[in-house]
N, C-alpha and C positions, 0 to 999 in steps of 0.2 A: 439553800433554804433551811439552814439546822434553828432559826430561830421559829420555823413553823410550828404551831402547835403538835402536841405528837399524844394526839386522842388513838390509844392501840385500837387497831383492827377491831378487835375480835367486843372493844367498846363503844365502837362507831356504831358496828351490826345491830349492835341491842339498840343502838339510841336509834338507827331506823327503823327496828322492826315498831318500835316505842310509837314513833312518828305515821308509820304509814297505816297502823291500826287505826291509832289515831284521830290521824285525817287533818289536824288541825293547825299544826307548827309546820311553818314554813321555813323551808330551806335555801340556803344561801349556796349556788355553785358556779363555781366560773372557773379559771386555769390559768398555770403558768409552763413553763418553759418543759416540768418534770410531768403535770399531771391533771385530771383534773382535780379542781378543790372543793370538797363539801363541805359548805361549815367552817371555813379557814382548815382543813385538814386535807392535806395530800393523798390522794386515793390510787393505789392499783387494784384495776376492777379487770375481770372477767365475765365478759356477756356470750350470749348463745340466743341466737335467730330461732324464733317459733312463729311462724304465720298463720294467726287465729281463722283465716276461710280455710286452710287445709288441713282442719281438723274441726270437730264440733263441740260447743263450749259445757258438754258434759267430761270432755277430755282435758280442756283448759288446766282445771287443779293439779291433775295427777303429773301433767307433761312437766306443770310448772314445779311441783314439788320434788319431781326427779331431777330437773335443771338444777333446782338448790342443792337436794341431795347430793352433786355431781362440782359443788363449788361454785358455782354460778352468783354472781351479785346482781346481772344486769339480764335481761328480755331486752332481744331488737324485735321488730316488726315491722313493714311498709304496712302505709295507708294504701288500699287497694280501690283506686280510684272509680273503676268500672262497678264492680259489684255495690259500690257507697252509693253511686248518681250514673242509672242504667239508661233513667231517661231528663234530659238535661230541666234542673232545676225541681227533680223529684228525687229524694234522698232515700234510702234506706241502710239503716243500723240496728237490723233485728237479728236473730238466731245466732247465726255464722259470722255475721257480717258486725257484730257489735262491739266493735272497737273501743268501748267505755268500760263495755263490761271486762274486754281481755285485758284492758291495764288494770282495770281495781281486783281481778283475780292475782295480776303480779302483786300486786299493794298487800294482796292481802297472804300472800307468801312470804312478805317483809324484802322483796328485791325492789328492783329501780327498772325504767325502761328507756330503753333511745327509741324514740321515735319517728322512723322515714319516712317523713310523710315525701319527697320526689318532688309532685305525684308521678313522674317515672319510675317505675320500680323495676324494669327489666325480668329478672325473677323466675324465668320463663312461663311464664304467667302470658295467657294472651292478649298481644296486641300493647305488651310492655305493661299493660295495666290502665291503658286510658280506654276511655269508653267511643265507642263507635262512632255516636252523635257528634264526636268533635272533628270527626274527621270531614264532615261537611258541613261546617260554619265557616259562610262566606270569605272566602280571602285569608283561609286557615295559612299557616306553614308552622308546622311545630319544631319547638325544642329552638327557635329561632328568636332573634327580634322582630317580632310580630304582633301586633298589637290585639288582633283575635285571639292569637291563643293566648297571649301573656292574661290577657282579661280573665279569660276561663280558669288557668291553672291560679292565679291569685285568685278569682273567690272561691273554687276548691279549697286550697290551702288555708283559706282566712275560716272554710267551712271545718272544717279539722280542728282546727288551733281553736276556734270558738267551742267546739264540741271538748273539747279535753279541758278548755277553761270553764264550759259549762259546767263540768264535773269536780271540779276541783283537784286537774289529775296533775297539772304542773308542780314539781317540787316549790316553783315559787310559792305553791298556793298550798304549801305542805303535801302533794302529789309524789307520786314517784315515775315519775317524767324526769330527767335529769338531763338529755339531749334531745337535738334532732337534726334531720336530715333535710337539705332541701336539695332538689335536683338527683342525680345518680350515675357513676362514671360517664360525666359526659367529659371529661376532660380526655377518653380516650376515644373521641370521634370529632371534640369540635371542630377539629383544623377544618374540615369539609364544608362547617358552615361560615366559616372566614371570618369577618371582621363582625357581622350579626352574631355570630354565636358568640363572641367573647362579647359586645353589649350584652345580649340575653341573659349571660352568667353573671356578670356584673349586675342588672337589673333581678336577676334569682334571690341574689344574697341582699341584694338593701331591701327587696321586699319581705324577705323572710324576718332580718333583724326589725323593721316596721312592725311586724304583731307584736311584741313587746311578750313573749313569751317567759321570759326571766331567767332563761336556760340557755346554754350554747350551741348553736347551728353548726352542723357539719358538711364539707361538701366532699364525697369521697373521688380518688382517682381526678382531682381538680390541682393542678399543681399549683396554679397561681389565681387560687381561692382569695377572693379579698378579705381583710382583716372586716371584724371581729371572729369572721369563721373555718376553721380550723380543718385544716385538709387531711385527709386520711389517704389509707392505703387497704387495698383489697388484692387477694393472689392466695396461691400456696404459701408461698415465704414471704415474709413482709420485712425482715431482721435488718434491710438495707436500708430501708426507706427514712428520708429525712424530712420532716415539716420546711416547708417555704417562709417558715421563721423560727427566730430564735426563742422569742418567748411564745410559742405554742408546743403543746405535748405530743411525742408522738403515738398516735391511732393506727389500730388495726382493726377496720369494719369490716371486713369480709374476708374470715380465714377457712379456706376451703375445706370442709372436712371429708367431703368425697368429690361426687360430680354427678351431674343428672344423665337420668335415662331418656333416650329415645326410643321408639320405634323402631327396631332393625336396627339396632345398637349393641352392642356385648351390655353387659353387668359392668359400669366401674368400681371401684372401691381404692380406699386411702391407708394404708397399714398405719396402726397405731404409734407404733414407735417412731415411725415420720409424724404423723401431728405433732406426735408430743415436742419433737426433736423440732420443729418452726415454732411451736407455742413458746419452746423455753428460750430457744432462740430471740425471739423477739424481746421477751423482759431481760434476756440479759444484755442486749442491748440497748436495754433504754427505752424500751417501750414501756407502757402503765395500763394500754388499755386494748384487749384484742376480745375479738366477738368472732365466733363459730360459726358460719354459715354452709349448713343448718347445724343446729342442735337437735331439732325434731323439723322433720324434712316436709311428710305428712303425708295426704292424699289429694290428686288435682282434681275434682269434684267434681259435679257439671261437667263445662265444656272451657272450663278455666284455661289448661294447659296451652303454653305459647309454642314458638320454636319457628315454624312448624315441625312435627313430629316429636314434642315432647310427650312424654308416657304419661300414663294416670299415675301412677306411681312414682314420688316427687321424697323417696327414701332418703336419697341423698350420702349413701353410708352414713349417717348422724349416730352419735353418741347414742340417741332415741331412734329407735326404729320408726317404719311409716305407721305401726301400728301399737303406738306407742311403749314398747315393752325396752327396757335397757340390752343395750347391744353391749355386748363385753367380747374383749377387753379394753374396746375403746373409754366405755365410758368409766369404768373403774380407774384405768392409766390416767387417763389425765384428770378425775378428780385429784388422784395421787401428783399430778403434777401442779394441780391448782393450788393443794395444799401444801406443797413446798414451797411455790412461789408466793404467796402467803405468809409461811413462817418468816420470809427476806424482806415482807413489806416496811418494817421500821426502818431498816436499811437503808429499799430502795426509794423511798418517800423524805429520807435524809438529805442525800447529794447526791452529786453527779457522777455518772461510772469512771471508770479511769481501766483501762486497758493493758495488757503485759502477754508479748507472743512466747508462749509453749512451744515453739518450733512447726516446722512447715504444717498449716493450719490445724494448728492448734492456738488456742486464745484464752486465757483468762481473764474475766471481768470483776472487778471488786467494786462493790460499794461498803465505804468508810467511813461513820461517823462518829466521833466519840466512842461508847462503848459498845456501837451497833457495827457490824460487819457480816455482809454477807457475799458470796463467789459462786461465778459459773463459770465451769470449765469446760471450754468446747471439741471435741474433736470433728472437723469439719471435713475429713476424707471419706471420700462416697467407697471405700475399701476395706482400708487398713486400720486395725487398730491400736491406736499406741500408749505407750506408757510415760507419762510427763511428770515433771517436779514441779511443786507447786509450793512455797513458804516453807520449802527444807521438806518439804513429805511425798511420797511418790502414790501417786494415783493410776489405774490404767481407765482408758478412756475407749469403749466401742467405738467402731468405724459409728460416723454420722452420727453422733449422740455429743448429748450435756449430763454433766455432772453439776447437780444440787449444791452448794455448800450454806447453808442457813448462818454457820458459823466462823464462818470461812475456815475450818478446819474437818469437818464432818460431813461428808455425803449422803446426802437422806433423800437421792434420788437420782435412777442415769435415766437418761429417756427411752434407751434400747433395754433394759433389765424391766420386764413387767413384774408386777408383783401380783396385779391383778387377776382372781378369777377368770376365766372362760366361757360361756355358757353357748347349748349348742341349742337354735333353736329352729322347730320343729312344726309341719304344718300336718294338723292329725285329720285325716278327711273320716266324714258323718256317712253311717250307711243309712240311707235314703231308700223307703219305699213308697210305692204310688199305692193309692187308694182303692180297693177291690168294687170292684160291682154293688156290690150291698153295702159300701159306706165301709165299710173297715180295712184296719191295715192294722199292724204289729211291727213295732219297730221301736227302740227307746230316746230315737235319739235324734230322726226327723223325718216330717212327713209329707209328700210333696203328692198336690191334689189339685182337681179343676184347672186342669190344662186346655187354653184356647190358642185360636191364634188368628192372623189376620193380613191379608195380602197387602200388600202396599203397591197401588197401579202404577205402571211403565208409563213415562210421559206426563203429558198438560191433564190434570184435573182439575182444578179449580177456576174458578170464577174470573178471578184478578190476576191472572197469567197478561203477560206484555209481549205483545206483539213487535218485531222491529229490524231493518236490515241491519244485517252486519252481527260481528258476535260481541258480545259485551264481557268485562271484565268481571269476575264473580264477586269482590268485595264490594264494591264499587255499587254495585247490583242490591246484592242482601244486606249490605250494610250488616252482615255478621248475624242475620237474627237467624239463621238457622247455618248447618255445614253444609247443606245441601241444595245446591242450583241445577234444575231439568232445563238442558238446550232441545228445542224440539225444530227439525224441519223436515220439509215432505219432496220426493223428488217424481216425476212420472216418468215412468220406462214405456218405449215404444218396439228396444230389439233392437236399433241399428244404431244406437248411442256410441261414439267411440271411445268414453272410457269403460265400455261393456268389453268383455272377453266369454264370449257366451252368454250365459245367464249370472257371470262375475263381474268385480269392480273390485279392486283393491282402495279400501277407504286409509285415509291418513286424516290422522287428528293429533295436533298439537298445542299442547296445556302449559299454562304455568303453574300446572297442580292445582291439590296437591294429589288427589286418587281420583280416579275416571273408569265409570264402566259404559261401553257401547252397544246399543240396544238396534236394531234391526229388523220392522215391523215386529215390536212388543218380545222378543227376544233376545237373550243374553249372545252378544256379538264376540266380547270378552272385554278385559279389565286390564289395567296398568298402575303404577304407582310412582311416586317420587321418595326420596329417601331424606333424612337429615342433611345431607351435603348436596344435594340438589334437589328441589321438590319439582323441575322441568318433564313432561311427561312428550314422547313419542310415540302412539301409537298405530301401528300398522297393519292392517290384515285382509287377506280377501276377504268382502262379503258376496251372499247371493242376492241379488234381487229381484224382484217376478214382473210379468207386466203388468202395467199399469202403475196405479199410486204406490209410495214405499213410503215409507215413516222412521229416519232415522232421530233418536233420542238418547242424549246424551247426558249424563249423571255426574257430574262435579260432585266433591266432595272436599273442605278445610279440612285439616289435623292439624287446629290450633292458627293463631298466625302469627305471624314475623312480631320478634319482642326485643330485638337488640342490633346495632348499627344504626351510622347517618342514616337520614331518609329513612328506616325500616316500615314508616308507617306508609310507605306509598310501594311497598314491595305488593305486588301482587296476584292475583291467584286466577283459577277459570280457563275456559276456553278460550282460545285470544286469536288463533289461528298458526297458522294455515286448516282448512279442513277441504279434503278435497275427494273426486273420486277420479283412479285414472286407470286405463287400461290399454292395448298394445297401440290404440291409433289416436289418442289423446286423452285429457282429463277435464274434470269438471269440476272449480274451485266453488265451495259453497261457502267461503269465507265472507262473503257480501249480500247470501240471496236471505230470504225473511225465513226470521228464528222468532220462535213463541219461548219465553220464558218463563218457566216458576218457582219460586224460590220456599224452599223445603217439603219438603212432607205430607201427604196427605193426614199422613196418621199422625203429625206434630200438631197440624190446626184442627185433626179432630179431640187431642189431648189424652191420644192412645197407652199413654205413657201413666196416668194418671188412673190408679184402679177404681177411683171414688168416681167416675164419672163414667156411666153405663154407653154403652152402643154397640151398633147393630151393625156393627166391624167384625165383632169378634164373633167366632167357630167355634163351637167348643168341641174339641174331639182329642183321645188321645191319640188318634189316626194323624196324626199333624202331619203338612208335609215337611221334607227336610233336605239340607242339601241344595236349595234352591232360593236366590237373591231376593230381597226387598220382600221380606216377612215379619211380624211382628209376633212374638209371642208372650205367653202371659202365666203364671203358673203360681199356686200356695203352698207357702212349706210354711212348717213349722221354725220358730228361730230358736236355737243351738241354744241350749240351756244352758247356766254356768254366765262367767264373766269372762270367758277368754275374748280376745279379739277374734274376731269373724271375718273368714275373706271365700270367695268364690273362685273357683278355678274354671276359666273358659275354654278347657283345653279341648274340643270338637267344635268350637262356634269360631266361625270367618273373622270378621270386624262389626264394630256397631258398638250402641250406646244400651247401658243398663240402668234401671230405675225400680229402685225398693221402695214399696210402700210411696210410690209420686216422686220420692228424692234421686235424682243424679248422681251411680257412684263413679260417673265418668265413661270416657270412648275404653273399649276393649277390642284388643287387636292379634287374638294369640299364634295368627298365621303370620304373623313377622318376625320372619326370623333374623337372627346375628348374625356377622361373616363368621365362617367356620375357623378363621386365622384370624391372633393378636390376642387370645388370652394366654396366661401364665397360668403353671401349677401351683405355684407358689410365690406371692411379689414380694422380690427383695425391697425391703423398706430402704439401704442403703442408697443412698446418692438422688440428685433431685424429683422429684415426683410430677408428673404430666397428669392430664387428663386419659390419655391413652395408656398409662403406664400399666395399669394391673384393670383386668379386666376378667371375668367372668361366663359361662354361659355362652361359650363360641357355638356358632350353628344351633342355637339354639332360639326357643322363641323370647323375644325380650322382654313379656311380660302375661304369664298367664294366670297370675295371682290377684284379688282383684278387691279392694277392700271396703267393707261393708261397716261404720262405724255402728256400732251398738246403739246409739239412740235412733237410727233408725228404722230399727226393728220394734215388735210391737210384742208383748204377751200372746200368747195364741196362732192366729193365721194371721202370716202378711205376704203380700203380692209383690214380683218379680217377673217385672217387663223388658225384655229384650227387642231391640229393632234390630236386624242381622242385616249389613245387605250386603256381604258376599254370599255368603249358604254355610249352616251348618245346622248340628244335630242335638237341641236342648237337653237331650235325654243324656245327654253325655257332659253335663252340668253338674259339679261336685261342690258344696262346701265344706268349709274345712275352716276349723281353730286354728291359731298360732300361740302354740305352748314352747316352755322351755325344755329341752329337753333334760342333757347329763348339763352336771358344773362339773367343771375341771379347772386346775392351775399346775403350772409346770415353776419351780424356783431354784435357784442355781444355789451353792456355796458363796457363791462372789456376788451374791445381789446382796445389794441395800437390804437391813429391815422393815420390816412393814413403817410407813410413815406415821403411824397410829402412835408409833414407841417411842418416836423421837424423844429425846431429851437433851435440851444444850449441854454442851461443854461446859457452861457457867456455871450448872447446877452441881456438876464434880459427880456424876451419877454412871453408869454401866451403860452402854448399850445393850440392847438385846441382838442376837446377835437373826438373820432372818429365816423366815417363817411361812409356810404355805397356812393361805386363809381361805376357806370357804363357807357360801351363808344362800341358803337357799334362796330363789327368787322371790316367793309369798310368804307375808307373815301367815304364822302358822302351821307351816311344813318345817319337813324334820329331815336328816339327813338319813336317807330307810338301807343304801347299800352302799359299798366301794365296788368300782367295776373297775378299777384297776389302778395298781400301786407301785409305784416302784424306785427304791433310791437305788442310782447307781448313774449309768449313761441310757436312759431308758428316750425314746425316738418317737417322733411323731407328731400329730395335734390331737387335740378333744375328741373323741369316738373313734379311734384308731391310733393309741398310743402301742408300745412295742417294748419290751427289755430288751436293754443293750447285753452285749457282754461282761460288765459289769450291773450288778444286781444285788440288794441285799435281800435275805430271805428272810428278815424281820417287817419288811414294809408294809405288807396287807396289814397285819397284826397290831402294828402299831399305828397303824390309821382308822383299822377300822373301831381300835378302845377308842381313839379319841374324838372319832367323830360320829358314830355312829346312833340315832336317837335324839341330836340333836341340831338346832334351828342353824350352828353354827360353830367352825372348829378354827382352832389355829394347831399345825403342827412344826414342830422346831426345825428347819431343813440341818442338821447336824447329824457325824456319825455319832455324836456321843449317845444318839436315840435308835439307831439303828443300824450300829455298828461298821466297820469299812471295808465293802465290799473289794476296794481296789485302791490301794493308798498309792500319793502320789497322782489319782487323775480328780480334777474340779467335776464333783456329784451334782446330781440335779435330784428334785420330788416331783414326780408327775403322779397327778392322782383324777381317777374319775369319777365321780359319784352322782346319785340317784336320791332326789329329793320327794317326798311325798308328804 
């Protein structure tokens, strides 16, 4: 395509930023074989996943202006079906949920956005993201050829696509809407639905291209996506993947940049030099368009979270933290690697790659047109690394890494060589005191007061409890409106019962999850649980019982539910049976005798949760009890002055759900802990990456940090309501900021220059040769100390670096002139600045400092 228009990069940007301010010049996009095409111009774009419910739209700007900050052209987001239309043919698009607002906040950063609208969205999001109500609409069968659901998911969809054309948000319509999504890897389950699911997909895509949106439809993970819509690819590595045609570009919509947390899960996380090293991977083979999933990961809110057992905490390793502050050095590196890929866009928006083997995997890629030429050199051994010749010039090549060539002569990027920053960050807990007797307290920093609390009864209270033999399934049941379903039944003891063994009975109760606690006349019996890899529950134990009537009741409990595989939506949860009582001369199955049901809370439908609404629940005392299941508590603190991000640590409280100020910051669980085996000290980024690969936090709890978005909070006093129902101790309730702490960078001799310095070969100009950069994380702040310096072979990471045996004893000195006092430093990694400690070995600069 060398006769395409060749509007540069960096003229396109202006003419969108021009546009989306704008609002009123409509865009033209469509694609060929290389790319998509804005405007008759061939685009390599870079997007990154931000999901407007798992954050709040006072956070919208800042995520979105760090996305750009970080290279970013493009915002992905799923339409979140459930939270849009809660109760079927009633919408809402307010607060969180206002999906107009979160594209014209991208509009108005001058980016563009794909948007999935599914409405499967998987996502771990519960219930994949459809809403409840549809799971009992007559003669339903989802994700299938069905005529019920297909009905519902088209006016959904039609409901979407009307609301963003309502807006003006389609690039057709001068928008920055540029794609979108229908359906969501279903291409790696349909076989299951047999010859339905491949109509169903065929009927997805003619109904999607029917709204006449003016923009291109994508179906990801669909290999044989019908034309006009354009198949992608999701994974860690996408660099193989080839479109099911020839004239469509190849996509990458879901590149993994960590992996989610569970409950009783380790910490995963994705070492930077591996993303970088699939991101560069991918465009140097010919890809044009890959999206980060996540970019900003965020928080699961409410009672969002799918799985079951997905965590509130939905981080994701992202570029963007859950609470939105820049994680480095992910996100530094690979802006550096955006902007290499980048400098190659004339190139690679020119023609087509052409290939040349470096010897055992190793690869050269060039794009060649006219006076534009740009090369990636890959060294694809998960080991060793080698040195290769490349156009008469020798390069060396890390194990698992690419090498940049914007010029096809000049490396201005390996993906194993960070140049980026460090930053170590830091969660500073608030000393907290309670309120004296006479109304005072002393404290600067928070103040926690008017402590009540409130029992939650064992068993049937309410009114509209269902009577009925046999045990019922719990979704099925609450249709999701709460996590919580009471099985109640009564048995009479006479004394010569024969699954009696005295005044014992060994009961057995078997769930299909996902947590169970068993009560025994109004007593805690005890509790079980299911995990990520099975939510199936067993439990077993003697109980006592006395003569006459007993009362055993039974407590279900969701964590989330099923959001991914065939069928997921008819997986199911509850007591289902066997429940039995048996002892040395028989048993007694109560799987069929009459069960009273009620579904949640007494304290849900008193609205306990909500401190604007008074009642004669709550106790006030600070005598509270503790330690002790199905409790509500309720407490005023003062909120954390400043602008840091705000999170709670629940580390003395069981499980249960938290609510600031009425808002949902989701389930807290911090007695779950991770297998004590399967983390690393250190994850080699070399050689391919799993989800289990590099892991964190073994035997530890999976999540005790708990996040509290700042628009929730209020000036003055606001209220924090916990429902606990295994037992724990509120007074043991910490918050705490998430600051940055030190900046640190570590730079070799043999790394690349900062990508800032580039200058082509064309220009006949110097290189510089490279440089440690450091720049504090707030405008404003200054660089106040060095806490440690050293050129030589100095060891380590960020807050525990170490001199080698090799060391120069100029290093503090000349770091600390150059950087000290100021918002921001570059120093020259060279001995010609701080002389050679050890000639003949490759120096590095590690340096740590303290920004205030």
């Amino acid at each position: 395509m060398a006769a395409t228009a060749l509007l540069l990069p960096a003229a396109a940007a202006a003419v969108l930023l021009l546009c989306l301010a704008g609002g009123s010049r409509a865009t033209n996009v469509t694609y060929d074989h290389r790319a998509l095409v804005i405007d008759g111009v061939r685009r390599v774009l870079v997007s990154g996943s931000i999901h407007y419910p798992r954050s709040t739209p006072d956070m919208w700007p800042g995520l979105i202006q760090k996305a750009k900050d970080g290279g970013l052209d493009v915002i992905e987001t799923y339409a979140f079906w459930d939270i849009h239309e809660p109760v079927r043919g009633q919408y809402d698009f307010e607060g969180r949920k206002d999906l107009a607002a979160f594209v014209k906040t991208v509009a108005d950063a001058g980016l563009y956005v794909h948007l999935r609208i599914g409405p499967y969205v998987c996502a771990e999001w519960n219930y994949g993201g459809f809403p409840l109500w549809l799971h009992f609409i007559p003669g339903v069968k989802f994700r299938t050829d069905n005529e019920p659901f297909k009905t519902e998911m088209q006016r959904f969809t039609t409901k979407v696509v009307d609301t963003m054309k309502g807006a003006g948000l389609y690039a057709s319509q001068g928008g920055p809407i540029i794609l979108s999504q229908i359906e969501n890897e279903y291409g790696n389950i349909d076989s299951a639905y047999g010859a339905a699911g491949k109509a169903y997909m065929r009927w997805a895509a003619g109904m999607a291209v029917s709204l006449d949106t003016g923009v291109p439809w994508v179906m990801c993970q669909q290999a044989d996506a019908p034309d006009p819509l354009i198949n992608t690819c999701n994974g860690f590595y996408c660099d193989g993947f080839t479109p099911n045609s020839a004239a469509k570009p190849k996509m990458w919509t879901e590149n993994w940049s960590g992996w989610f947390l569970s409950f009783g899960g380790a910490v995963p996380y994705r070492p930077a030099e591996d993303l970088a090293f699939a991101v560069a991977r991918f465009y140097q083979r010919g890809g044009t368009f890959q999206n980060y999933y996540m970019y900003h990961g965020g928080t699961n809110l409410d009672r969002s979270s799918g799985g079951p057992f997905i965590a509130t905490s939905y981080d994701y390793d992202a570029p963007i933290d859950e609470y939105g502050l820049i994680r480095q050095p992910k996100w530094g590196h690979l802006r550096d690697v955006h902007k290499a890929i980048k400098l190659c866009e004339p190139a690679l928006i020119a023609t087509d790659p052409s290939y040349i083997s470096l010897g055992q995997n190793a690869e050269a890629t060039v794009y060649k047109a006219g006076s534009v030429c740009a090369a990636f050199l890959a060294n694809i051994d998960g080991q060793s690394d080698k040195t290769v010749t490349f156009n008469g010039k020798m390069y060396k090549l890390p194990a698992w890494s690419v090498s940049i060539l914007p010029d096809c002569k000049n490396v201005v990027l390996n993906t194993a060589q960070i140049n980026s920053q460090v930053t170590s960050s830091e969660m500073r807990y608030l000393e907290s005191s309670t309120v004296a007797s006479d109304g005072s307290f002393t404290t600067p920093e928070l103040a926690v007061s008017g402590r009540s609390y409130a029992i939650e009864p064992v068993g049937i209270t309410k009114d509209n409890a269902l009577t009925k033999a046999g045990l019922m399934e719990q979704i099925n049941t609450t249709a999701d409106a709460s996590d919580f379903l009471w099985y109640s039944t009564s048995i009479t003891v006479k004394g010569d019962e024969p699954y009696l063994n005295g005044s014992q009975s060994n009961l057995l109760v078997s769930s299909l999850g996902h947590v169970l606690q068993v009560y025994v006349n109004g007593k805690i019996a005890g509790s079980a649980q299911g995990s990520a890899s099975s939510s199936l529950i067993s439990w077993q134990k003697p109980i006592t019982l006395v003569p006459g009537k007993n009362k055993i009741d039974l407590l279900s409990a969701t964590v989330g539910l099923s959001n991914y595989g065939a069928f997921f939506d008819l997986v199911g949860a509850g007591i289902t049976g066997p429940v039995k009582l048996s002892g040395p001369n028989g048993a007694l199955d109560l799987s069929s005798a009459q069960w009273t049901y009620q579904i949640g809370l007494r304290g849900e439908d008193l609205h306990l949760y909500d401190p604007s609404e008074a009642s004669p629940e709550w106790v006030s005392s600070n005598a509270y009890p503790i330690n002790q299941p199905l409790i509500w508590y309720k407490t005023k603190f003062t909120a954390p002055a400043g602008d840091d991000p705000v999170a709670i640590d629940f580390t003395g409280l069981g499980k249960g759900e938290a609510w600031v100020n009425g808002q949902s910051i989701g389930r807290y669980w911090p007695t779950n802990i991770a297998p004590q085996s399967g983390c690393v000290n250190s994850c080699n980024y070399r050689g391919s990456y799993t989800s289990s690969k590099c892991l964190k936090k073994c035997g530890q709890p999976s999540q005790t940090l708990y996040h509290v978005p700042r628009s929730f909070l209020q000036p003055g006093s606001n209220d924090i309501v916990l429902f606990e129902q295994f037992g724990g101790d509120p007074s043991k309730l910490s918050f705490v900021t998430r600051q940055t702490g030190s900046v640190c960078a570590q730079v070799s001799e043999v790394h690349p220059a900062q990508i800032d310095s580039w200058i082509s070969s064309q220009q006949k100009m110097q290189r510089s040769g490279p440089a440690l950069r450091l720049e504090c994380p707030k405008e404003g702040q200054v660089i106040s100390s060095i806490k440690f310096a050293s050129f030589g072979t100095p060891s380590g990471t960020c807050g525990s670096y170490s001199h080698g045996e090799c060391s120069s004893t100029q290093a503090l000195s000349v770091v600390q002139e150059a950087c000290i006092g100021v918002g921001s430093c570059s120093v020259p990694v060279s001995s010609n600045y701080f002389g050679d400690p050890c000639t003949g070995v490759t120096k590095s600069l590690a340096v740590e400092a303290a920004c205030s």
